[in-house]
C-alpha positions, 0 to 999 in steps of 0.5 A: 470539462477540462481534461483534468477533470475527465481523468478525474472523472474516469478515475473514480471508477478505479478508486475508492473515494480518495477525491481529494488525494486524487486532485492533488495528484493530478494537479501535482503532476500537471505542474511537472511536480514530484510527488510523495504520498505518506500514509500507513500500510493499506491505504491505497498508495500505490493503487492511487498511482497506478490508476493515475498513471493508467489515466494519463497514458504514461509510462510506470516505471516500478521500484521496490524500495528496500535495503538492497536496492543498490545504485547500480540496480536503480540507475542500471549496469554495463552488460559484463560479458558483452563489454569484454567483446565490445568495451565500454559501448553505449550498446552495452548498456543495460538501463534500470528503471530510472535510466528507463524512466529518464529516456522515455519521460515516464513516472518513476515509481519508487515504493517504500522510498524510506527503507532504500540506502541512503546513497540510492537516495542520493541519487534521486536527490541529484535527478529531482535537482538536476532533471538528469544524470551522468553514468560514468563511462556511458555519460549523460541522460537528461530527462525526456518531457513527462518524468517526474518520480512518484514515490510512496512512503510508510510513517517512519516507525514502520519496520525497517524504515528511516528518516527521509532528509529535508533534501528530498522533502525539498523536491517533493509535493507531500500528499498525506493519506490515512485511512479511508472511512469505514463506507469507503472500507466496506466498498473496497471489500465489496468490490475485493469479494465481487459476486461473493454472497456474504451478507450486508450485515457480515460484511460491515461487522468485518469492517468493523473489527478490523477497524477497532483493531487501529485505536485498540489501546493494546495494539501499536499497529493495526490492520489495513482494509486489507485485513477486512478483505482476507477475513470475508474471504477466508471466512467464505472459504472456511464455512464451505469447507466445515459445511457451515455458513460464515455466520456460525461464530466458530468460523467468523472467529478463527477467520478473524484470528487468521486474518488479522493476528499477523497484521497488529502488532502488540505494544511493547510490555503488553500482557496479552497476544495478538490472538487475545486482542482479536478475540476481544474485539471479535467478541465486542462486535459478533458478540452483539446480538438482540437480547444479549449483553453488550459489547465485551459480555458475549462469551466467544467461542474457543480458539481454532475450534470447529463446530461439531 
């Protein structure tokens, strides 16, 4: 067995399904490539780069791609006070996390890189070229063996994000990642709750609505398996607090509201509120039960009530 092939190994215990993704992304970086992984919120980017980068023994460097991530904040500053007493010294210098990554040969892990200026990213346009960098006053920082920038992204009509150039498609190894199927979503909310005794089939119609939340023809945005997690444990917690069960539709439902109506977004015109939709969808799967009517003809209960 190659060693590739051990960390594959040793991967899947810290990552749902994701072989294939995973493959590439060993295989990338063992070629001294640049990665970008593209895919909608919740589908386990960042999570797959951590554990890689866990697995290989290398540095994480972590940046927040957002509007204010400046140049200076990225590449790193001189220390105001200290130059005042001690000039322009390479000392005085306080490194950002790619002049980190750059001197210790980590991976630069940059999240969301298309909601960042483009002037910052036109800075790591020049160090994925150049494998370097020059600081004015502090000089040149060439890349230590082992960097490689690491960046995800959300699709581009995400809020808040922007096109990336071709210049950074040009330097990258592009992994695309959708979501997982729905026996990979219900693992990674077994895994999520742990001990917690909701029941099999609890668990699967969870999985189940905040699925048919993404190809609702209402919705322009739906949720993550990050959605399915909050339901199961917000439902857990509220039956306890009622002294009910997470099996009584009042708490299953107000659950759902709570954990999924933020996450969906309503398409543009639409009559209806997220609460709306969610009841629907709600209803088309909890409402489902022997001698009933089928999807859609349960009656669900009001919303945000509590059993009496």
């Amino acid at each position: 067995m190659t060693d590739q092939s051990r960390l594959l190994s040793a991967l899947t215990g810290h990552v749902v399904g994701r072989m294939r993704e995973l493959e590439l992304v060993v295989a990338a970086l063992a070629a001294n490539r640049h990665v970008l992984l593209e895919g909608p919120p919740g589908t386990g980017k960042s999570t797959l780069l951590r554990a890689v980068s866990a697995g290989l023994g290398i540095g994480f460097e972590f940046v927040e791609g957002n509007a204010e991530l400046t140049p200076a904040r990225l590449v790193g500053h001189f220390d105001p006070a200290r130059v005042l007493n001690e000039g322009y010294d390479p000392d005085v210098f306080v490194d950002g996390p790619l002049v980190s990554a750059l001197r210790d040969g980590s991976l630069l892990y940059v999240e969301e890189i298309n909601r960042i200026p483009e002037e910052t990213l036109n800075v790591l346009i020049t160090v994925m070229s150049e494998g370097e960098i020059t600081v004015p006053r502090l000089g040149r920082v060439a890349a230590a063996p082992g960097f490689r920038l690491v960046a995800a992204m959300n699709p581009f009509d995400a809020v808040g994000t922007a096109r990336i150039s071709g210049a950074v498609y040009d330097r990258v190894c592009r992994v695309a990642m959708s979501y997982q199927s729905a026996d990979e979503e219900l693992a990674i909310v077994e895994r999520a709750l742990g001990t917690n005794a909701l029941t099999d089939a609890f668990k699967t119609k969870v999985v189940e609505v905040t699925r048919a939340t993404r190809t609702h023809p209402e919705l322009r945005v739906g949720s993550s398996v990050r959605g399915a997690v909050d339901f199961s444990m917000v439902a857990s917690s509220l039956a306890s607090l009622r002294g009910s069960t997470v099996d009584d539709r009042a708490v299953s439902l107000d659950a759902a509201l709570v954990a999924l109506s933020g996450r969906v977004r309503v398409r543009e015109g639409g009559a209806r509120t997220a609460e709306d939709i969610i009841t629907d969808i709600w209803t088309s799967v909890f409402g489902r039960t022997d001698g009933e009517p089928g999807p859609g003809k349960a009656e669900a209960p009001s919303r945000g009530t509590s059993p009496r």
